[in-house]
Structure formats: structure tokens, C-alpha cells
PALO-439759 format. One line per field, with one value per residue (C-alpha): residue number from 1; x, y, z; residue in one letter. Coordinates in pm, whole numbers, plus 50000, padded with zeros to 5 digits. Layout:
N
i: (NUM  ...)
xx: (X  ...)
yy: (Y  ...)
zz: (Z  ...)
aa: (A  ...)
This chain:
382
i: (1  2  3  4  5  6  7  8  9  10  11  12  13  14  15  16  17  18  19  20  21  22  23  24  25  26  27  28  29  30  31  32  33  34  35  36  37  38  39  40  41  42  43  44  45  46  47  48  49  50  51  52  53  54  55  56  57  58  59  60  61  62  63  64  65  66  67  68  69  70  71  72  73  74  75  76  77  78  79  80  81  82  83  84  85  86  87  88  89  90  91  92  93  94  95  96  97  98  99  100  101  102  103  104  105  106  107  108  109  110  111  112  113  114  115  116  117  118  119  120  121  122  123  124  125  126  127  128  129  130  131  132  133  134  135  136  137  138  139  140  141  142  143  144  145  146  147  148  149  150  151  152  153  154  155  156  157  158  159  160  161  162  163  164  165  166  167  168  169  170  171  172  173  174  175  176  177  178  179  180  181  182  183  184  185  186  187  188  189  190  191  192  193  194  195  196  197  198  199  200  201  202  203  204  205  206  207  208  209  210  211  212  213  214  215  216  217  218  219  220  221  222  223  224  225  226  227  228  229  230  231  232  233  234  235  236  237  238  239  240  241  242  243  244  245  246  247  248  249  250  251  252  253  254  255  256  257  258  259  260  261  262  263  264  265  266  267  268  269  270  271  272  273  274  275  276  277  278  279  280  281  282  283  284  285  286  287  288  289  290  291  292  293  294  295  296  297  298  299  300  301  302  303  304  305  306  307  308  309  310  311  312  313  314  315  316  317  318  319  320  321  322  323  324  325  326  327  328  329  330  331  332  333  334  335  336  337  338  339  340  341  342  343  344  345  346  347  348  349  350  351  352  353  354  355  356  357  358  359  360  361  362  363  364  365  366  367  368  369  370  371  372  373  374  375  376  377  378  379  380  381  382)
xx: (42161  42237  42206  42441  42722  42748  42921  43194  43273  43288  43570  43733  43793  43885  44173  44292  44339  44490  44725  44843  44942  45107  45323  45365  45593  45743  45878  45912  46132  46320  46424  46523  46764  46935  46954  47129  47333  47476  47459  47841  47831  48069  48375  48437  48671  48909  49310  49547  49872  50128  50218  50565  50861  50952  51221  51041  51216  51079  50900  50694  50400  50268  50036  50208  50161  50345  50508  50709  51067  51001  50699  50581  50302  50386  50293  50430  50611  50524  50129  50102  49895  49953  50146  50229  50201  50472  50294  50082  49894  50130  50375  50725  50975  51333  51471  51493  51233  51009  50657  50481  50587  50394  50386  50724  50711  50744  51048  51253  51206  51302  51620  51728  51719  51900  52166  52226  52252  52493  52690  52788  52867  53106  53255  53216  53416  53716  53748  53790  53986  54283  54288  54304  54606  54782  54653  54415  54150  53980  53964  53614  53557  53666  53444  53112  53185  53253  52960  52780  52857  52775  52455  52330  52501  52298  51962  52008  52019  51733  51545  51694  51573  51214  51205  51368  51065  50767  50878  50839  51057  51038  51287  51355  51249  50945  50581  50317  49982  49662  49689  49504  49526  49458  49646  49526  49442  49574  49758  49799  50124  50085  49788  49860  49943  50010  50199  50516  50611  50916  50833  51173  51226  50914  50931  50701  50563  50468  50432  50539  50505  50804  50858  50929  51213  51557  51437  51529  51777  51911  51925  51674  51491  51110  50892  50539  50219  49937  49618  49660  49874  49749  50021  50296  50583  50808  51123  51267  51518  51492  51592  51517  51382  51255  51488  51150  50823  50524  50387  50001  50032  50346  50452  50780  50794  50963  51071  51215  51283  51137  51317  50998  51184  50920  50713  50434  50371  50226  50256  49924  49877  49883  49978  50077  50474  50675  51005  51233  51409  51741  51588  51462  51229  51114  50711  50509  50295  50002  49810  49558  49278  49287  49171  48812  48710  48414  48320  48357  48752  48982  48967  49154  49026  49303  49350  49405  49539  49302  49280  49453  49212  48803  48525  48345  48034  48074  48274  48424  48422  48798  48976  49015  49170  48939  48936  48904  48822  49102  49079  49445  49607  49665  50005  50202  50124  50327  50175  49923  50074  49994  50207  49970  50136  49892  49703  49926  50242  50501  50375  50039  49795  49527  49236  49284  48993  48657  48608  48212  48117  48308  48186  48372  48505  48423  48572  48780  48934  49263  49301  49604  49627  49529  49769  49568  49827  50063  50351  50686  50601  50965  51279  51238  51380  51476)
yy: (45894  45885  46248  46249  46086  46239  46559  46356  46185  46467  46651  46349  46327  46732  46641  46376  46565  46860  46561  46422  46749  46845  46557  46587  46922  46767  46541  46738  46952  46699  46575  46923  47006  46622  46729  47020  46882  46610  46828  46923  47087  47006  47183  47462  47393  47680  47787  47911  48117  48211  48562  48606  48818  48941  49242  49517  49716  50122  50232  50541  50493  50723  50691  50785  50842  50723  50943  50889  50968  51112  51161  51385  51481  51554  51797  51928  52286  52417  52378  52127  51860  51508  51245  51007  50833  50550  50440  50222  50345  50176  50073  50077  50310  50350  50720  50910  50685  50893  50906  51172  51307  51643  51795  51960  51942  52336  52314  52052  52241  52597  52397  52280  52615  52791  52475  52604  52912  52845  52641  52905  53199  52923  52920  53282  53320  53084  53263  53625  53438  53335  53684  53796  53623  53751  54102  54063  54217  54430  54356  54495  54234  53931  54054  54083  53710  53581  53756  53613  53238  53241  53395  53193  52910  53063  53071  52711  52587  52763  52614  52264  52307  52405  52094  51920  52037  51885  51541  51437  51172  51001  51215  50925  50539  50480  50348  50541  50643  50667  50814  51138  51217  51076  51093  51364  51602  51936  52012  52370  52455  52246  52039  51751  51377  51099  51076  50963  50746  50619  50333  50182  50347  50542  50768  50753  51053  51124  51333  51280  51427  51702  51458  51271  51384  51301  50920  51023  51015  50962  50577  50471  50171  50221  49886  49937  49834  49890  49753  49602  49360  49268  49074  49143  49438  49627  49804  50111  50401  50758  50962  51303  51509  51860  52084  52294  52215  52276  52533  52480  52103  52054  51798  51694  51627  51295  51119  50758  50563  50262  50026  49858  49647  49398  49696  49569  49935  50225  50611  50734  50418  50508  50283  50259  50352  50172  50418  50163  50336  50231  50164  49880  49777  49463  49397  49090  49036  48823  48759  49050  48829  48720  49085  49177  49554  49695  50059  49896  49734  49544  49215  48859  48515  48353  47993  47833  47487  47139  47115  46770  46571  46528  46735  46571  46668  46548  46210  46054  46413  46402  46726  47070  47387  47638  47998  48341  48710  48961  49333  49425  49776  49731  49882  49935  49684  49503  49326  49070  49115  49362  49437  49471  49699  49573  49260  48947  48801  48570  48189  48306  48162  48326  48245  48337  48138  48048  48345  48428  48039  48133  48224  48247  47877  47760  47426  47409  47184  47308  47216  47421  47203  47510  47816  48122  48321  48449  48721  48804  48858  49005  48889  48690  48760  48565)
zz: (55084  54721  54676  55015  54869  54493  54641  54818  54562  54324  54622  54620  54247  54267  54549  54317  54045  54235  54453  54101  53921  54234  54238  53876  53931  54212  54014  53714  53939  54084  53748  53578  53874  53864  53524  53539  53848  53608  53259  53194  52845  52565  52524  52296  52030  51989  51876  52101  52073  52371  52527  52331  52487  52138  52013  51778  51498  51670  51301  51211  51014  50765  50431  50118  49754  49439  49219  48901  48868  48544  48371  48072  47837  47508  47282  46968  46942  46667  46468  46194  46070  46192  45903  46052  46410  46527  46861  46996  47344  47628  47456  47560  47405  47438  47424  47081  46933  46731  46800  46590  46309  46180  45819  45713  45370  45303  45610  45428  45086  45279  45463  45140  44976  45273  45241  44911  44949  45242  45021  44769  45039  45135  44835  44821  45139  45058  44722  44944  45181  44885  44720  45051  45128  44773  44871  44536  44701  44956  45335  45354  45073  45276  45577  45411  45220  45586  45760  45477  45484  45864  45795  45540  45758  46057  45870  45743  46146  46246  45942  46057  46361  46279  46093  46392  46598  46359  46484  46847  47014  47327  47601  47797  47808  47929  47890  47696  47801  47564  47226  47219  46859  46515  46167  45960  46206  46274  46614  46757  46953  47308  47219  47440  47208  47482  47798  47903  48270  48343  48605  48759  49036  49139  49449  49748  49878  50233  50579  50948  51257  51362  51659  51449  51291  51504  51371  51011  50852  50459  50316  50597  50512  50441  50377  50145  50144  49900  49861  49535  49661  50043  50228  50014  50133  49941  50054  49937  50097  50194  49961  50063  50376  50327  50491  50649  50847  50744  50961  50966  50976  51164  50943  50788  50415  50317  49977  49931  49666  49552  49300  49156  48905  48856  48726  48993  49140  48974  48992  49169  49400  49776  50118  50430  50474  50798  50828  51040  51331  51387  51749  51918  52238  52426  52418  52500  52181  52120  51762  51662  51618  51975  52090  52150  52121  52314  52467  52862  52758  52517  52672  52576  52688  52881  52896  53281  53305  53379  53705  53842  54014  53892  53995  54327  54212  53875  53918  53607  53419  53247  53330  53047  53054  53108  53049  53199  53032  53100  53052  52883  52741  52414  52245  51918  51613  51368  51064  51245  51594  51874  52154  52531  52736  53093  53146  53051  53154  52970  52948  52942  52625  52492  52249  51955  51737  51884  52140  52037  52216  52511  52871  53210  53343  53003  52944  52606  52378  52189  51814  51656  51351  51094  51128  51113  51193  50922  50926  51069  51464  51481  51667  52005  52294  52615)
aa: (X  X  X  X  X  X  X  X  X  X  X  X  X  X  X  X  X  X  X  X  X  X  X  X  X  X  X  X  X  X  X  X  X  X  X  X  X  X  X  X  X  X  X  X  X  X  X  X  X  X  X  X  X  X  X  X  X  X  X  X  X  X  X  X  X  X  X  X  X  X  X  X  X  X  X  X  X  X  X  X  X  X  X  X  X  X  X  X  X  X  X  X  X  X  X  X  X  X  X  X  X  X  X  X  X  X  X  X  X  X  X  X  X  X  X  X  X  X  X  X  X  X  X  X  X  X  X  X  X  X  X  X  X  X  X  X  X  X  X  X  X  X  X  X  X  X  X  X  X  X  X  X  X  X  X  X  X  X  X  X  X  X  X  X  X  X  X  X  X  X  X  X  X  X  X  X  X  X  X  X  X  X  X  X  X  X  X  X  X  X  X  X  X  X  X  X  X  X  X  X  X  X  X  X  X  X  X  X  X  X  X  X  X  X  X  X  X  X  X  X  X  X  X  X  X  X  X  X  X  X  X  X  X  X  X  X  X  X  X  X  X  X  X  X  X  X  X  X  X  X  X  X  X  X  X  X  X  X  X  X  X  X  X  X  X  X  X  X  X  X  X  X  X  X  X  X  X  X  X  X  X  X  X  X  X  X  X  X  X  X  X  X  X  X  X  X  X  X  X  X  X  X  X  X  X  X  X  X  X  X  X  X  X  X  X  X  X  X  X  X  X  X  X  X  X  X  X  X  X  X  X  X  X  X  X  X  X  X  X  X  X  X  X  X  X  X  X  X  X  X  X  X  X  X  X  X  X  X  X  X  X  X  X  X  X  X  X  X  X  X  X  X  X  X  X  X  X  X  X  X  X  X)
């Protein structure tokens, strides 16, 4: 009997086991989905911005170059070794300053002898010239005493001017470059010394579209950015418009004029130009940061209002907005702004901080306490 009953009991210990893990996951179960039933996660924390109605300035945007009103390398005439140097490399030098100054020695001595000599055919001249008038002497006298004063006075310019040309001064005011040569050493004709900007104004340099060019027109205003100075603009006017079109590139050469009196801009930086149209047109606008990019869509998160009474399901559960992923047509920019031509409406709100914890009916909490945005967004309009 006792070997009878040992298998029982082992089967009865087996369903036991098998009746208690079962009911374990039952229960298990039943937990996890009152869990999940009840689970309402926290909100997300995000900014917000409205849809504006706003009225944009129509501008054409191009990249340009700075150029220098005037700018120079100098280099001496004539060859000669260097005696002297008055500069310092970028210093600031007002026009007729002297610079460089070369040996002249043997000039000044020659000038000085042709001086002299130019003196006494002078005298040589105004002695013909009385004798002349008391007929004391020939008329073919009197002409080869004048022809030789302004000879010798002729030959006495030149020299001054050869010594004139051993010296180099500054052509106009402006900052120097490097130095490029030292004292003592000997310069051929052309042999480059230091260079020569003029900063206030500079010119900016750059190329539009032919379609673009009934928009242009003299004295239009032009704003600048460069990236030496992110965030900051500065405004200039058109100053000239090439009177052809480039052919290969179809593109319309354009000058303006920058005044750069804080001396903050320099010749060879490039940025992006904003030609403002004397035209303007009605967009709704929302902040730049509030767009997402992808290959499917340009998309915005959309804020819907709390709904007024609790959810059944989840009594005591205070109401949020929520939000909702849109799929808009993005437009024209301006600084930090971006018009949307499809997708949103006036009085709308969109994200515009916080959109990588987002999902669809995600409940959110609105904290606009830190401005993110900065910038002009442009004129409003009702």
C-alpha cells in the first residue's frame, strides 16, 4: 500500500506546483494591466510660441564679399637703397606722411648743381633781356639766353623730381599692412614695401539673379551679416548696378556701400546680403526652432487645449493641453522666423522647446519663463 500511495502523492505535489505558478501570472497579469489602466505619465515640460499674422519687408538674399574703397601696395619708383623707414606695420597714417625714404644723396647734390646753373642763365637772360630793350644787342642773343634759362630751369625739375621719387608717402589716409622691408637694404624699381587700406566706407560685393533685377534700384537699403559678429546687422546702400548680365551665370553684378565707421568690418570678410524690396506681403510666421526636418515632411507639434471635464477612466486626473504632429509647407525666412505657407492657422501654438519627449496626445506642461527666441519677427498685422 505504501508503494501505492508514493506516486499520488508525488502528482499531487506536481499539480500544486503547476496550480500555484499558474495563478502566479494570473495575478501577475492582473496587476500589470491595473497598472497600466491607472499609469498616466508625467507631463512634458516644453515652450510655446503662437502662429503670428505678421507683415514682411520682400528682400533678396545674396552672399557678398568686402572690398576696400581704396587700397594700395607700395613700391618705390625708382632703385635705391633703403635710409630710413618712418612706419610701424598697421599703423595709421594720414595722407602725405612719408613712409620710406631711399638714398638720394648723389640726386640732391645733382639738383643743387642744376639750381645753380639755372640761377645764372637767369641772370644771363635778364641781362639779354635789358640790352635788348636799348637795342644793345642781338635778337638771336636774347633767344639763346632765354632758351637757356628754361633749360637749365627744365633740367633742375626733372632732377627735383627724381629726388621727389626716392621718398614714398602715404596717397591717402589709411591703415598699413606688414612691413616687407628692412633699413639698409637695396630695393629694385616695384619691389613691393607695405600696403595701404583705407577702411571707412568699404564696399560690398555681390551677384543676383536677372529676375531679380526690376527690385533694384540705386540708394536701396542692404542689411549685413558676417560671421565674425553672429547676431549683429549692418546696413549699407546700393551704390552701383552693372549696366550688363552676365551671360554664363545669368547674374546681375551689384555694389553697395557700407559706412563701417566703427572700423568693425574688414576688406576680404564675406556674408550674407538682405537687399530690402520696397515691397511687402502678409505671412503667418512661427519661430525656426519649432520646425522639425525629416525625408517623409516638415512637421510642427501643435498644442490643443485641456479638455474641460476629467477623464472617466482616470477620475481625479487634472486636465492639460495636449498636442498633435502637423505636416506644414514651409516658406520664406527672416532672421529666427519662418513663414509656413500650408498647415497652420492664426491662434494656433506650436512647440517650440521640448519636441524630442513628445508623442501624439502627449500631455504637456507650458513654462515660457526663458525667452529663447530673439530677433525682429517683423511688423504685425491684424
Amino acid at each position: 500500500m505504501k508503494h501505492k500511495r508514493i506516486p499520488i502523492i508525488v502528482l499531487s505535489v506536481v499539480v500544486l506546483l503547476f496550480g500555484a505558478l499558474w495563478g502566479f501570472n494570473v495575478y501577475r497579469d492582473q496587476m500589470v494591466a491595473s497598472f497600466y489602466q491607472h499609469f498616466v505619465p508625467p507631463p512634458v515640460v516644453v515652450a510655446t510660441s503662437p502662429v503670428r499674422r505678421l507683415l514682411w519687408r520682400h528682400t533678396l538674399l545674396a552672399v557678398g564679399n568686402l572690398e576696400a574703397v581704396q587700397t594700395v601696395t607700395l613700391s618705390p619708383e625708382l632703385a635705391g637703397k633703403v635710409t630710413g623707414i618712418f612706419f610701424h606695420s598697421g599703423q595709421f597714417v594720414r595722407r602725405g606722411t612719408r613712409l620710406l625714404q631711399l638714398d638720394d644723396a648723389e640726386e640732391r647734390a645733382t639738383l643743387q648743381a642744376l639750381r645753380a646753373t639755372a640761377v645764372l642763365d637767369r641772370i644771363q637772360f635778364q641781362r639779354q633781356k635789358e640790352l635788348l630793350a636799348q637795342n644793345l644787342a642781338a635778337r638771336s642773343a636774347y633767344d639763346l639766353a632765354h632758351a637757356a634759362y628754361r633749360t637749365a630751369r627744365a633740367q633742375a625739375q626733372s632732377e627735383a623730381a627724381v629726388v621727389a621719387k626716392m621718398s614714398i608717402q602715404a596717397p591717402f589716409s589709411g591703415f598699413l599692412g606688414i612691413r616687407l622691408v628692412n633699413l639698409g637694404q637695396y630695393l629694385t624699381a616695384g619691389t613691393a614695401v607695405v600696403s595701404l587700406t583705407r577702411l571707412t566706407p568699404l564696399y560690398v560685393s555681390f551677384r543676383l539673379p536677372e529676375q531679380d533685377f526690376p527690385d533694384l534700384h540705386l540708394g536701396q537699403e542692404i542689411a549685413l551679416e558676417v560671421p565674425a559678429y553672429p547676431g549683429h546687422r549692418f546696413t549699407g546702400r546700393l551704390k552701383a548696378i552693372a549696366p550688363t548680365v552676365n551671360p554664363t551665370t545669368r547674374l546681375i553684378h551689384a555694389l553697395a556701400i557700407v559706412p563701417n565707421r566703427k572700423q568693425r568690418l574688414r576688406p576680404g570678410m564675406f556674408g550674407r546680403v538682405r537687399v530690402l524690396s520696397r515691397r511687402h506681403y502678409r505671412v503667418l510666421a512661427i519661430p525656426r526652432i519649432a520646425l522639425s526636418y525629416s525625408l517623409y515632411g516638415d512637421t510642427v507639434w501643435v498644442v490643443s487645449p485641456p479638455k474641460t471635464a476629467t477623464d472617466p477612466g482616470k477620475p481625479g486626473l487634472m486636465p492639460l493641453p495636449t498636442v498633435r504632429e502637423v505636416f506644414v509647407k514651409p516658406g520664406s525666412s527672416h532672421g529666427s522666423w519662418v513663414s509656413i505657407d500650408t498647415g497652420l492657422k492664426p491662434g494656433m501654438v506650436v512647440v517650440t522647446q521640448g519636441q524630442v519627449k513628445l508623442h501624439a496626445g502627449a500631455r504637456i506642461r507650458v513654462n515660457n519663463a526663458i525667452p529663447l527666441i530673439t530677433g525682429n519677427p517683423g511688423r504685425p498685422h491684424p
